[in-house]
Backbone as CSV, one residue per row, in Angstrom:
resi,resn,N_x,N_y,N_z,CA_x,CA_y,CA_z,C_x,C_y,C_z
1,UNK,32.592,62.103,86.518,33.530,63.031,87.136,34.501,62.260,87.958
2,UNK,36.076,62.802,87.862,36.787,61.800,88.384,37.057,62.712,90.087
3,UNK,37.515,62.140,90.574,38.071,62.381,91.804,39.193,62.716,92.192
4,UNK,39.797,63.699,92.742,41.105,63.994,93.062,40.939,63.911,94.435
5,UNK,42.421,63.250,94.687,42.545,63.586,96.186,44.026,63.954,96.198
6,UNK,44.339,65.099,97.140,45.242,65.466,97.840,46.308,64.779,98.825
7,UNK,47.533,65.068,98.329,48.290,64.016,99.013,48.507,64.577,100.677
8,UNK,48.831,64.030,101.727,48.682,64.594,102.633,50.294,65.515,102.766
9,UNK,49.725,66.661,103.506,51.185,67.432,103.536,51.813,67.215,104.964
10,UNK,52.998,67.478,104.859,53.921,66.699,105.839,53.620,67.943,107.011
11,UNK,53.814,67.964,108.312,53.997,69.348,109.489,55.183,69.959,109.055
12,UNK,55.126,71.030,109.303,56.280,72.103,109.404,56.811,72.286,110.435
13,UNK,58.284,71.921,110.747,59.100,71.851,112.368,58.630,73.281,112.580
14,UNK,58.707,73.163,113.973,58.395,74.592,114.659,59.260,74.910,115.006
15,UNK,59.433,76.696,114.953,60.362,77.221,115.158,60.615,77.004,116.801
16,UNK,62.424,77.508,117.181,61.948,76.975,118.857,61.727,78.703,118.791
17,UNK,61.301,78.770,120.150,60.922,80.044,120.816,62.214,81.045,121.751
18,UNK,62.247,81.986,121.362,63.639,82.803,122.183,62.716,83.041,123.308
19,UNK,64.246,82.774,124.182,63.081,82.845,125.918,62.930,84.402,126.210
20,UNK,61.725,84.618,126.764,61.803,86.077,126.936,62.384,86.412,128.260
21,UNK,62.346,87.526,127.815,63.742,88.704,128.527,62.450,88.837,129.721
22,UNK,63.540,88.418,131.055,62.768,88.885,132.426,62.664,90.187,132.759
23,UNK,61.376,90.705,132.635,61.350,92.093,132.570,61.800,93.128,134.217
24,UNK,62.790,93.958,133.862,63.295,94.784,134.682,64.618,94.211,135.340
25,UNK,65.268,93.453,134.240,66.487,93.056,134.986,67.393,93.678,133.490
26,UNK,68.477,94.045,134.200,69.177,94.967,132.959,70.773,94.313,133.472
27,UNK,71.521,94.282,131.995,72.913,94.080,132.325,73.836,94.381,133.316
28,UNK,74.781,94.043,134.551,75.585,94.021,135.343,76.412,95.566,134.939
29,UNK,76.478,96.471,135.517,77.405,97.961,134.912,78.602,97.937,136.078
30,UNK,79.837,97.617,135.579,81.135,97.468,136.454,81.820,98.183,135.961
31,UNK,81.524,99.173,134.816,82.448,99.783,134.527,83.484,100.835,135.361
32,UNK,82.410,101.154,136.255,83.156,102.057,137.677,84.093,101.548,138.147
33,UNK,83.994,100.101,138.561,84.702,99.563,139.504,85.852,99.093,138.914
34,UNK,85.832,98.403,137.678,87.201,98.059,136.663,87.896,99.692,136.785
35,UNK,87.065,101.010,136.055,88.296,101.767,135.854,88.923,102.438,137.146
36,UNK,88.515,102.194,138.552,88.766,102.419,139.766,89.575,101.417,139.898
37,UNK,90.196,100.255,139.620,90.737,99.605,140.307,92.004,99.957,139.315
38,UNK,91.805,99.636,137.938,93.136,100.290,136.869,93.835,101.644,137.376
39,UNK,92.985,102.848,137.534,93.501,103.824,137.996,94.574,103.959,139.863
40,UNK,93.822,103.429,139.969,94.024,103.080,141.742,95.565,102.521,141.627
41,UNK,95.889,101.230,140.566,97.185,100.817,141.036,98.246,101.363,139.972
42,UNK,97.504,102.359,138.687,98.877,103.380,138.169,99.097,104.542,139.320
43,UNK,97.816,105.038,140.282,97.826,105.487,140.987,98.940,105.441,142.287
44,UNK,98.606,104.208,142.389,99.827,104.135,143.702,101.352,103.763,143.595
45,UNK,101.202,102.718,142.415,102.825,102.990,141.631,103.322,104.490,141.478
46,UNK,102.622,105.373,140.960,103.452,106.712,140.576,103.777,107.023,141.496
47,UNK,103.171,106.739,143.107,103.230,108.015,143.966,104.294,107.064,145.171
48,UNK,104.783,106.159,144.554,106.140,105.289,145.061,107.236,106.228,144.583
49,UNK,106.910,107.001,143.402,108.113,107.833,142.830,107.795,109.310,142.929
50,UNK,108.835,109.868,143.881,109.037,111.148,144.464,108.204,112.051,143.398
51,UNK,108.902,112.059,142.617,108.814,113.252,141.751,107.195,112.911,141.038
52,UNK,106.130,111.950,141.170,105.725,112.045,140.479,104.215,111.907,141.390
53,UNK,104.788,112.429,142.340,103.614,112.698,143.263,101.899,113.388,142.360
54,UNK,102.575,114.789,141.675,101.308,114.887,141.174,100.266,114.256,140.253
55,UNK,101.303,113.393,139.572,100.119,112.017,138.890,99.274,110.806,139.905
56,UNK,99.864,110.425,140.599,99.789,109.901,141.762,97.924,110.963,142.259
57,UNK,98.704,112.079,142.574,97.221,112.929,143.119,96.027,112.537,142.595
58,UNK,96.420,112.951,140.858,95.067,113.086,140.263,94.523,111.869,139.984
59,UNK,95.423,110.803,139.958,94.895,109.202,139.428,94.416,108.609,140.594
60,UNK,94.589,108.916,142.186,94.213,108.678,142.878,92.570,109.321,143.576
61,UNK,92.368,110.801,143.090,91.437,111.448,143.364,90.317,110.878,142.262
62,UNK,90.732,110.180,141.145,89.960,109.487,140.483,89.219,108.481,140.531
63,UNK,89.973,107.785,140.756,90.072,106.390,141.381,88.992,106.325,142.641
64,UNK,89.019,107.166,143.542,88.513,106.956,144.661,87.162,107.848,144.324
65,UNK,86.949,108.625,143.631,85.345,109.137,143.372,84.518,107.775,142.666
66,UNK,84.993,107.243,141.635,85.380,106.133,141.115,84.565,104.783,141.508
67,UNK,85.554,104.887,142.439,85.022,103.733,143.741,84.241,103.708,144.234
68,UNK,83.544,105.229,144.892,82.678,105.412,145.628,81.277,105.257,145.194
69,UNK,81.742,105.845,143.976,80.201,105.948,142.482,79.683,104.424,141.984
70,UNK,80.609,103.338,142.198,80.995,101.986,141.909,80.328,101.183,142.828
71,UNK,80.578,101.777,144.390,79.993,101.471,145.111,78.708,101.383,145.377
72,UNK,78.302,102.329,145.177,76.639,102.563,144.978,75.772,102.123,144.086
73,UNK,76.537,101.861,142.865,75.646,100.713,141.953,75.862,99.608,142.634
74,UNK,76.458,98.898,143.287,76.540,97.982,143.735,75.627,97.862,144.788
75,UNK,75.199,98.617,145.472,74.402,98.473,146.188,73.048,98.449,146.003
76,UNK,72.877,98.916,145.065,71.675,99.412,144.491,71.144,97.833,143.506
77,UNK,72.461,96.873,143.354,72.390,96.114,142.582,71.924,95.950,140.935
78,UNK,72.847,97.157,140.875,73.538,97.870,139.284,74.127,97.243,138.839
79,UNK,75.736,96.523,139.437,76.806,96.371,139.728,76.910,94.690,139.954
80,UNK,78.062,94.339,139.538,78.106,92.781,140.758,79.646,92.548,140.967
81,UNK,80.366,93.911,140.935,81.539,94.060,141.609,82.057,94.425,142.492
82,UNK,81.445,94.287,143.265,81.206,95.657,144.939,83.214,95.473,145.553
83,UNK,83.625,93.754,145.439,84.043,93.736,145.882,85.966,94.850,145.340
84,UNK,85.895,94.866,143.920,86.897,95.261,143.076,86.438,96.927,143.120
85,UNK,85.599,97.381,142.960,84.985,98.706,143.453,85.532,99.099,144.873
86,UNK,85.810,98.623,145.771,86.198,98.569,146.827,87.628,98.636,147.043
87,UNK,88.447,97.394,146.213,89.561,97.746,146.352,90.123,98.920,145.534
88,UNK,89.542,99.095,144.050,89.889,100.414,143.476,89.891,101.418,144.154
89,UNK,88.520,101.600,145.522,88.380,102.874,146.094,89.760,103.298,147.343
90,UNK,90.124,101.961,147.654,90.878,102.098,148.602,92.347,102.295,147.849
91,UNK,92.834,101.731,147.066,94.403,101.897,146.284,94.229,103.739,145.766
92,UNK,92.944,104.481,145.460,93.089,105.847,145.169,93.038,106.756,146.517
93,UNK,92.765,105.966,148.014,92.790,106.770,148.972,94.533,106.286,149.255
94,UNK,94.884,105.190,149.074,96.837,105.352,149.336,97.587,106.866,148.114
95,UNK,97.108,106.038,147.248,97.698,106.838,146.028,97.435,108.415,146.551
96,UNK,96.520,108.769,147.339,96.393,110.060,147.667,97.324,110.520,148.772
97,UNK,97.570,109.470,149.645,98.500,109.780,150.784,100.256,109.924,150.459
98,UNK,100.183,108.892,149.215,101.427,109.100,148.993,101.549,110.220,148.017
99,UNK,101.179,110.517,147.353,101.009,112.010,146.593,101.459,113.129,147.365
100,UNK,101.057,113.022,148.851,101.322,114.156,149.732,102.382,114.186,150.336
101,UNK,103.050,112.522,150.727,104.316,112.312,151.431,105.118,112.632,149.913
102,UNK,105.261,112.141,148.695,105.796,112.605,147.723,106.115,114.255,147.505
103,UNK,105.171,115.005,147.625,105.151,116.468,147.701,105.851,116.897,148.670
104,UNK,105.557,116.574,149.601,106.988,116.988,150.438,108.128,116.567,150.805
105,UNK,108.315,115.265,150.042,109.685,115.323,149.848,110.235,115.866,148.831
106,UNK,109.713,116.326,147.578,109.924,116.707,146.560,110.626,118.274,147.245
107,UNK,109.330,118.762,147.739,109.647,120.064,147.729,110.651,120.810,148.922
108,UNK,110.659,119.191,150.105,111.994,119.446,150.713,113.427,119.327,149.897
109,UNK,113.312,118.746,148.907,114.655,118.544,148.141,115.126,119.347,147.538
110,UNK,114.239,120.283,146.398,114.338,121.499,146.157,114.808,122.496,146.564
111,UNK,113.975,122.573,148.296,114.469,123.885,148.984,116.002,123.290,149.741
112,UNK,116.396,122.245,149.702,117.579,122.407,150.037,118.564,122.313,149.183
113,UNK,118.304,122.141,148.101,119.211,122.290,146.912,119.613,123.713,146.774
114,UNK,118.063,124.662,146.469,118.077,125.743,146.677,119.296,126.605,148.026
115,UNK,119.134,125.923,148.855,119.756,126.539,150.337,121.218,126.360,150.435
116,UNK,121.503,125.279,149.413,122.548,124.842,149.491,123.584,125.659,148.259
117,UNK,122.998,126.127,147.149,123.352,127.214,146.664,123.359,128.224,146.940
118,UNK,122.530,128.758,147.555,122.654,130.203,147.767,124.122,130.150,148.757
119,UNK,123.963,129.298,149.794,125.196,128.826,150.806,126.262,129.086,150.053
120,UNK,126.565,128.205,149.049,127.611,128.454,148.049,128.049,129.719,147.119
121,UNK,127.204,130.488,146.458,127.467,131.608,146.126,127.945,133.099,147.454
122,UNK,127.069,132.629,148.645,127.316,133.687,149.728,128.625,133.239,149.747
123,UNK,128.823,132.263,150.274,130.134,131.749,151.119,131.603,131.849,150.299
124,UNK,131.570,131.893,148.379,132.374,132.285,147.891,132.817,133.671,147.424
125,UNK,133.352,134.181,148.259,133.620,135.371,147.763,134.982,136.221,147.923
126,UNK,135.194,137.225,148.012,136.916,137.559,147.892,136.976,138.602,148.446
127,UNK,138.514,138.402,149.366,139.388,139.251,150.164,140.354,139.496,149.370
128,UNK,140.777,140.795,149.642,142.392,141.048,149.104,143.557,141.096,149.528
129,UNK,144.536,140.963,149.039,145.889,140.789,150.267,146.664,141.721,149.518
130,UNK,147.919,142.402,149.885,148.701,142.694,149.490,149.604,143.062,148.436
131,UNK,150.205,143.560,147.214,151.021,143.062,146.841,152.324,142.507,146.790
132,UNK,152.597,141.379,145.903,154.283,140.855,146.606,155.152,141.783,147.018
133,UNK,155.950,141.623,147.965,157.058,142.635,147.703,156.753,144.244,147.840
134,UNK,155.368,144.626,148.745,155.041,145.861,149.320,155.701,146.233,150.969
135,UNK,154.959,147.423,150.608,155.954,148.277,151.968,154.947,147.031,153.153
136,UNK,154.199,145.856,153.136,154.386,145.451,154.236,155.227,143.917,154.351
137,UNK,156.162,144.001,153.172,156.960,143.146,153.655,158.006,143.235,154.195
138,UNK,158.377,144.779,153.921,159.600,145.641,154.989,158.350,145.301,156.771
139,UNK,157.598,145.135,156.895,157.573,144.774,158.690,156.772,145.581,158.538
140,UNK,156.022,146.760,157.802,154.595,147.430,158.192,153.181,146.661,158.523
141,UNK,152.851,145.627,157.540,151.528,145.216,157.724,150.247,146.014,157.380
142,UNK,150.420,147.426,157.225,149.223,148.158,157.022,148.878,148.026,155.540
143,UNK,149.888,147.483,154.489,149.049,147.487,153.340,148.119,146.402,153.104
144,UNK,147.986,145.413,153.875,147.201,144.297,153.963,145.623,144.913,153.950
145,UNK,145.718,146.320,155.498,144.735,146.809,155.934,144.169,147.921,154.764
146,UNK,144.629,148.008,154.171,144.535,149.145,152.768,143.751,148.178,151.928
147,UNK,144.533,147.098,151.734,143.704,146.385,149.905,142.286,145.606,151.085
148,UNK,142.669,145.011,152.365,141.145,144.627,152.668,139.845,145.546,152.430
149,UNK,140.396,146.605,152.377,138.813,147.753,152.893,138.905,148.400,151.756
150,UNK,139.537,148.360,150.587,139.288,148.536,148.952,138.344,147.699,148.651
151,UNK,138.644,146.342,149.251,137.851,145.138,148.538,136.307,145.362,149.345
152,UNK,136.085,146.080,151.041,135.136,145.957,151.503,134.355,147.023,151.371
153,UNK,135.280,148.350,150.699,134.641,149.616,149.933,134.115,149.318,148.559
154,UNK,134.271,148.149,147.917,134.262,148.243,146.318,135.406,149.001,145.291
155,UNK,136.415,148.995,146.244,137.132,150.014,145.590,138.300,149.016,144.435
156,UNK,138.453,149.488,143.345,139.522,148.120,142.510,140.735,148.604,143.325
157,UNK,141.241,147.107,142.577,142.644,146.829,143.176,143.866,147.653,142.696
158,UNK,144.836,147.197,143.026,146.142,148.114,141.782,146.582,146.757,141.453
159,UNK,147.844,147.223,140.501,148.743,146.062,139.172,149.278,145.620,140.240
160,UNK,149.127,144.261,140.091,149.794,143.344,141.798,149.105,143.116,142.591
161,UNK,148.039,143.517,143.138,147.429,142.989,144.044,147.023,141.853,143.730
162,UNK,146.096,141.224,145.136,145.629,139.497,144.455,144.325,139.291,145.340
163,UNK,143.599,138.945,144.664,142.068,138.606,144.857,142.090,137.112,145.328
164,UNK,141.876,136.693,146.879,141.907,135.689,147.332,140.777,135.323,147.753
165,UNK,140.219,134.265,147.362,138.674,133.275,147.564,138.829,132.399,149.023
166,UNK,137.919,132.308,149.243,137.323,131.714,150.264,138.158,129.907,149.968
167,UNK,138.011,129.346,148.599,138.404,128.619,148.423,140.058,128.401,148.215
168,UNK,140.189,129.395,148.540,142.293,129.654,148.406,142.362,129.533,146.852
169,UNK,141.364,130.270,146.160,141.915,130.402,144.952,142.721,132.020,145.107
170,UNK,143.676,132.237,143.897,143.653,133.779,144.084,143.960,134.404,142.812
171,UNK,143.731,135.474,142.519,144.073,136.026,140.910,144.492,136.900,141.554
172,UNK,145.285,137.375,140.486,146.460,138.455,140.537,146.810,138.811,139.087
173,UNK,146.300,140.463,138.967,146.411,140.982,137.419,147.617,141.755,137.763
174,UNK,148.706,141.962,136.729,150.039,142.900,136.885,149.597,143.871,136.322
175,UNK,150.879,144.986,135.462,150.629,145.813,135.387,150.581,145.759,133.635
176,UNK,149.793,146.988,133.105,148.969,147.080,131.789,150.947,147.662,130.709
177,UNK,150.979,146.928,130.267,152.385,147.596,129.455,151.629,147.628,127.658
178,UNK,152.497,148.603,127.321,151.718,148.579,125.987,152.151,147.206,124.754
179,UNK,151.893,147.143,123.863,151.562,145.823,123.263,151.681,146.600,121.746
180,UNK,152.309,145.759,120.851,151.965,146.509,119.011,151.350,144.601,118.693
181,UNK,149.890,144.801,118.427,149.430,143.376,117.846,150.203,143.746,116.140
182,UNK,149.910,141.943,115.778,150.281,141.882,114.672,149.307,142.511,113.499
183,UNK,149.734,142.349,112.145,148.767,142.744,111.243,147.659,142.375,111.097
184,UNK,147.524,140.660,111.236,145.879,140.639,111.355,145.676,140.308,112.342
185,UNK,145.686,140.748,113.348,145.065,141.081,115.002,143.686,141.273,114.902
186,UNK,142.288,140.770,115.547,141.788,141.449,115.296,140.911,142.341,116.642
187,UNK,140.523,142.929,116.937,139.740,144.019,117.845,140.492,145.195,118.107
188,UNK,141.663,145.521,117.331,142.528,146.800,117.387,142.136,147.534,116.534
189,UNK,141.870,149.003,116.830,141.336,150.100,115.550,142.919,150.800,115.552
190,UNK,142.970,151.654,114.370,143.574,152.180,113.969,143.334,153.693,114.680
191,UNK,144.827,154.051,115.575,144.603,155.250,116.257,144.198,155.482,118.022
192,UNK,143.961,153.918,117.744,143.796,153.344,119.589,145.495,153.019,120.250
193,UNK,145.785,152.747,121.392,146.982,152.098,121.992,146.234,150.788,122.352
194,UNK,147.262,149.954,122.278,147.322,148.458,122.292,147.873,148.127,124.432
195,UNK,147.524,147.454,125.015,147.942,147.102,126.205,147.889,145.761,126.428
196,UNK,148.905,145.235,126.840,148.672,143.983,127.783,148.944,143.738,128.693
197,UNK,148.277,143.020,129.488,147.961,142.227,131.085,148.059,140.767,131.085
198,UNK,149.311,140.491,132.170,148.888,139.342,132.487,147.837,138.890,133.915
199,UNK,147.196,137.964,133.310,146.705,137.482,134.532,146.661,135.987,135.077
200,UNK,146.875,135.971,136.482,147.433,134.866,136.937,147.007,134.227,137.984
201,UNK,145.943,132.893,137.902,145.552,132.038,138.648,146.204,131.149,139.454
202,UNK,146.459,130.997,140.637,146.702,130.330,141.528,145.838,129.307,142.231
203,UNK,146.069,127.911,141.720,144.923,127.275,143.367,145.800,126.696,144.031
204,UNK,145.338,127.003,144.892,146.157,126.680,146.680,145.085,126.102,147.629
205,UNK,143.623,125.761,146.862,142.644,124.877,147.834,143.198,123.444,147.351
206,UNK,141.947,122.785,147.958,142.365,121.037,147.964,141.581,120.698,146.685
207,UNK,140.833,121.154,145.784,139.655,120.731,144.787,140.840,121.353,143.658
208,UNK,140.723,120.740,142.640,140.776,120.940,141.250,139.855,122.012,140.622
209,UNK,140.069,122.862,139.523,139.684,124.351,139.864,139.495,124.222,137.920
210,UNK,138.142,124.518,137.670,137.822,124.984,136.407,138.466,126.025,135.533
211,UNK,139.097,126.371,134.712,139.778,127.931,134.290,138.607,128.363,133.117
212,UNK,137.802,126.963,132.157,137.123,127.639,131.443,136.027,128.535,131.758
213,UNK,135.642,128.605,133.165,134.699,129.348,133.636,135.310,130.505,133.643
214,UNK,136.370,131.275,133.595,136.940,132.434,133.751,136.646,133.549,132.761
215,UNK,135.917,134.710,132.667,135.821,136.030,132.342,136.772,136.529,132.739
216,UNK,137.438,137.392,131.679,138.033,138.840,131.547,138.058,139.886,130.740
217,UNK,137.356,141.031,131.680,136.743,142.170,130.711,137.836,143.337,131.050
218,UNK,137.917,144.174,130.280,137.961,145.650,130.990,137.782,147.024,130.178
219,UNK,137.555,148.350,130.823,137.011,149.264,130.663,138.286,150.365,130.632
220,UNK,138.271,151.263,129.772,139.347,152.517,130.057,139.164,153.929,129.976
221,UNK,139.985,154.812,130.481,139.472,156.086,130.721,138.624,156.367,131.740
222,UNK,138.091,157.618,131.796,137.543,158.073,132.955,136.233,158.050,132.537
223,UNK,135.890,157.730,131.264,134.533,157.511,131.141,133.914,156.124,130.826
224,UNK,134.694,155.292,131.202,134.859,154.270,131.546,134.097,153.367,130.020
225,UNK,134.647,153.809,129.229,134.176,152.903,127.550,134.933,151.521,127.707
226,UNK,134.425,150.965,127.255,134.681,149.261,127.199,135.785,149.206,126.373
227,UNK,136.775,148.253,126.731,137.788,147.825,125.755,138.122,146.851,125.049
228,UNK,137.890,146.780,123.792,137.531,145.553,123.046,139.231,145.012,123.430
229,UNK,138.843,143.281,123.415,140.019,142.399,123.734,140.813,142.252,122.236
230,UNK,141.785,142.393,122.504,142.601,141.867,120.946,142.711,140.348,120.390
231,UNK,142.743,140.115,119.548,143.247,138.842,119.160,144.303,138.633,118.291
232,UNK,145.046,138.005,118.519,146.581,137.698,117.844,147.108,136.725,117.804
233,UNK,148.196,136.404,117.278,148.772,135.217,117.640,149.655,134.499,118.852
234,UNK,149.235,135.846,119.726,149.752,135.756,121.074,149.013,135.856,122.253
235,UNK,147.837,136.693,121.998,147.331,137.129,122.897,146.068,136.753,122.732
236,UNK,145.054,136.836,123.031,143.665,136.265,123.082,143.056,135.020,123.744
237,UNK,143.863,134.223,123.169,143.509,132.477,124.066,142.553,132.668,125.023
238,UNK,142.604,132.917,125.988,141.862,132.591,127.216,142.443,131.442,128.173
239,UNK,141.217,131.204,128.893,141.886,130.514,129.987,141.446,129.395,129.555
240,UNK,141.771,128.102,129.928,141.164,126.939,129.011,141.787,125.809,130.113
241,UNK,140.814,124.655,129.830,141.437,123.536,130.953,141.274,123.669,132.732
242,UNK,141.897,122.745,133.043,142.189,122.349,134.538,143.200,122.942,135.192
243,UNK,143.012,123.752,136.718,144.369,123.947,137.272,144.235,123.084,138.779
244,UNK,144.873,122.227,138.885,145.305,121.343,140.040,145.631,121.479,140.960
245,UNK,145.611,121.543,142.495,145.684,122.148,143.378,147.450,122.186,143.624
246,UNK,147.725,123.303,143.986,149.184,123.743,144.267,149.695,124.062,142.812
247,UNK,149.019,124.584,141.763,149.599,124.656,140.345,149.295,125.795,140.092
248,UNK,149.183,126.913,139.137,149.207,128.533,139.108,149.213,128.562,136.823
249,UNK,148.356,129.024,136.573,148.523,129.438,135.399,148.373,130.952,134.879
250,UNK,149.520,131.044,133.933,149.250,132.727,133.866,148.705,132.767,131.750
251,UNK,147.709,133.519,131.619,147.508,134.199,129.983,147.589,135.125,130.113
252,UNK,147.821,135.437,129.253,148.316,137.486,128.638,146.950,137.375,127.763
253,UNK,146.636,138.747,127.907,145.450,139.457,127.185,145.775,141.087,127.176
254,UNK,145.823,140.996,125.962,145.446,142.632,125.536,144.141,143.416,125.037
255,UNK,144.204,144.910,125.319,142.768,145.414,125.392,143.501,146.634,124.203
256,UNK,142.356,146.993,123.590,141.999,148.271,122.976,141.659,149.509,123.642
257,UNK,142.277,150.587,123.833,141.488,152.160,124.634,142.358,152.888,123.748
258,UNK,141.673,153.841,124.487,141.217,155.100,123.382,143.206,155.818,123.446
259,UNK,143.754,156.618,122.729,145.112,156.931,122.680,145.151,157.841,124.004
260,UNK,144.024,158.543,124.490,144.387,159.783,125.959,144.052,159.386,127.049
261,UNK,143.014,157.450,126.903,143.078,157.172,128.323,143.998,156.970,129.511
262,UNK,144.187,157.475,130.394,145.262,157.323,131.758,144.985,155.915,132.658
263,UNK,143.998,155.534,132.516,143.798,154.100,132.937,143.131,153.103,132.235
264,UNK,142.927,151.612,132.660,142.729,151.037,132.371,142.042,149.628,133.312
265,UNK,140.285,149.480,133.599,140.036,148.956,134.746,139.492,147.473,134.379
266,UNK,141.002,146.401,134.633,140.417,145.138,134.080,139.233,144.539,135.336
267,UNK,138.707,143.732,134.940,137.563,142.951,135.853,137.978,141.365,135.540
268,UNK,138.314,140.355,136.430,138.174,139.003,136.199,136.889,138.316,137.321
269,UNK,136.144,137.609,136.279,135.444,136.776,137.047,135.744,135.147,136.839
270,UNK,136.475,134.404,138.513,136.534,133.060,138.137,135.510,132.857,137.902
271,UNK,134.023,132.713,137.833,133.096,131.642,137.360,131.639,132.115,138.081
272,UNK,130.805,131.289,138.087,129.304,131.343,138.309,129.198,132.249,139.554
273,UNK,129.480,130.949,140.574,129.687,131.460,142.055,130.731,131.942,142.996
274,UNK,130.988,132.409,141.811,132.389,133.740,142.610,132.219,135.287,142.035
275,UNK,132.643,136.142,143.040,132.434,137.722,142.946,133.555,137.885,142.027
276,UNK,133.347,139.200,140.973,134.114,139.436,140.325,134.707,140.532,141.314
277,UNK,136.474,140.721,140.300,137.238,141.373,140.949,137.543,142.402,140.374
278,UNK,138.161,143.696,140.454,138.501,144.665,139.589,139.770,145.602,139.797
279,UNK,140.995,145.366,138.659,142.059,145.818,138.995,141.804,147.349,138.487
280,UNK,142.638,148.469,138.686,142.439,149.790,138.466,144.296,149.793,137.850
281,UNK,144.253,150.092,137.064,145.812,149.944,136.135,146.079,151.104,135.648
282,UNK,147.296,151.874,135.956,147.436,152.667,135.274,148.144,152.530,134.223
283,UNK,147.732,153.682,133.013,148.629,153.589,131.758,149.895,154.753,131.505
C-alpha cells in the first residue's frame, strides 16, 4: 500500500474586523439649527424692505421656534451646533422686530396716501361766477350771488355761465343752437332735433391741465331721457391733449332730443377729482 501525503495548505488572510458601533451614541441632528439660521437671514433681509414686512414675520417666527427647538437638542447633546442654533434663533427675533417697524411704516404710507386723496378730491371742487357781460357788469354784483347759491343749491347753470375750480380751471357751456348733422352722422334718429354746444375750457392755474380726462353728457326734456351725442365730421371729437396754463380750448358737441323737448341739461366733468357741473339750456 502506497502512501499519500497531503500537501500542506497555505492560511487564509483574515478578514479585518468592522469596529463596532459604540452603543447609544447616534448621529449629530443640526438640522434645526442650519434651517434656523437660513431662514433667520432671508428673514431679516426681507424685513429691511418696507413692503415686505409680512415675509419677514413669518420667516422670522420660524426661524426663532427653530432655534429654540435647535437649542434643546443641543443641550440634550442631540446636536453639536448650539452655537449656529443660536444665531439662527436670534436673526428670527430681529426679523420679527423689523416686520413690525415695516408694518407700520407700510401702513403709515398708505393712510397718508389715502389722506392725501381724499384732501384732493374734497379740496377740488366748483364755484360759479357769472355770466360775461350780465346785469352785474352794469355795477349790480348780485348775479355773482345768484349763480353762487345755484351751484350751493345743486341747482344747473344757464348758457354762459362758468364753472370755476379751486384750481382756476373754469368751463363755460354756451347756448344749445340747433345743428342739421351730415348724412352719415352717426347717433341722430330720424324725427329727433339735432343741437349744438360749445364748450369751453380755460386754465388760468399754474399746472398744465389734462383735457382727455373730460366727460360730456347731457339729458333733455322734462323727463330728463339721455341724449345720445352725434358724430360727424364736425362735431364729436372730444377733448383731446394738453391745455397750458393761460391757454383756453373750445369743442362743439351736438346731442340728439326728442322734437317737443324745451330743454336741454348738458353735464361736464373735468376728470377723476373734480365735481361735475350742469348747464340747464334752453331750446
Amino acid at each position: 500500500m502506497s502512501q499519500f501525503t497531503q500537501p500542506p495548505q497555505s492560511p487564509q488572510p483574515q478578514q479585518p474586523y468592522a469596529p463596532a458601533q459604540t452603543p447609544g451614541v447616534r448621529p449629530a441632528r443640526n438640522g434645526l439649527g442650519i434651517a434656523a439660521l437660513v431662514l433667520g437671514v432671508i428673514g431679516a433681509v426681507s424685513g429691511l424692505i418696507p413692503f415686505l414686512f409680512w415675509l419677514a414675520g413669518i420667516l422670522g417666527l420660524i426661524a426663532l421656534v427653530l432655534g429654540l427647538a435647535g437649542r434643546g437638542r443641543a443641550k440634550r447633546g442631540e446636536a453639536t451646533n448650539k452655537g449656529m442654533t443660536t444665531f439662527g434663533a436670534v436673526l428670527g427675533l430681529i426679523s420679527l422686530i423689523l416686520a413690525v417697524v415695516g408694518a407700520v411704516i407700510t401702513f403709515k404710507a398708505v393712510d397718508d396716501a389715502v389722506n392725501d386723496l381724499n384732501k384732493a378730491v374734497s379740496d377740488t371742487t366748483a364755484s360759479a361766477k357769472p355770466k360775461p357781460g350780465g346785469d352785474s357788469a352794469k355795477g349790480g354784483g348780485s348775479d355773482k350771488g345768484d349763480a353762487d347759491k345755484k351751484k350751493e343749491t345743486g341747482e344747473a347753470l344757464e348758457a354762459g355761465d362758468s364753472a370755476v375750480y379751486d384750481d382756476d380751471l373754469t368751463v363755460t357751456v354756451g347756448d344749445a343752437t340747433s345743428y342739421t348733422p351730415d348724412a352719415y352722422a352717426a347717433g341722430h334718429t330720424k324725427g329727433q332735433k339735432a343741437y349744438r354746444v360749445a364748450v369751453v375750457i380755460e386754465n388760468a392755474g399754474k399746472e398744465k391741465f389734462d383735457s382727455a380726462l373730460v366727460s360730456v353728457s347731457a339729458r333733455a326734456g322734462q323727463d330728463g331721457v339721455d341724449a345720445e351725442q352725434i358724430f360727424d365730421n364736425k362735431v364729436g371729437a372730444g377733448f383731446s391733449g394738453t391745455v397750458l396754463p393761460g391757454k383756453k380750448v373750445t369743442v362743439q358737441f351736438a346731442f340728439d332730443a326728442p322734437a317737443d323737448a324745451r330743454n336741454l341739461t348738458v353735464e361736464v366733468n373735468p376728470g377723476f377729482t373734480y365735481d361735475a357741473s350742469q348747464w340747464d339750456l334752453k331750446l
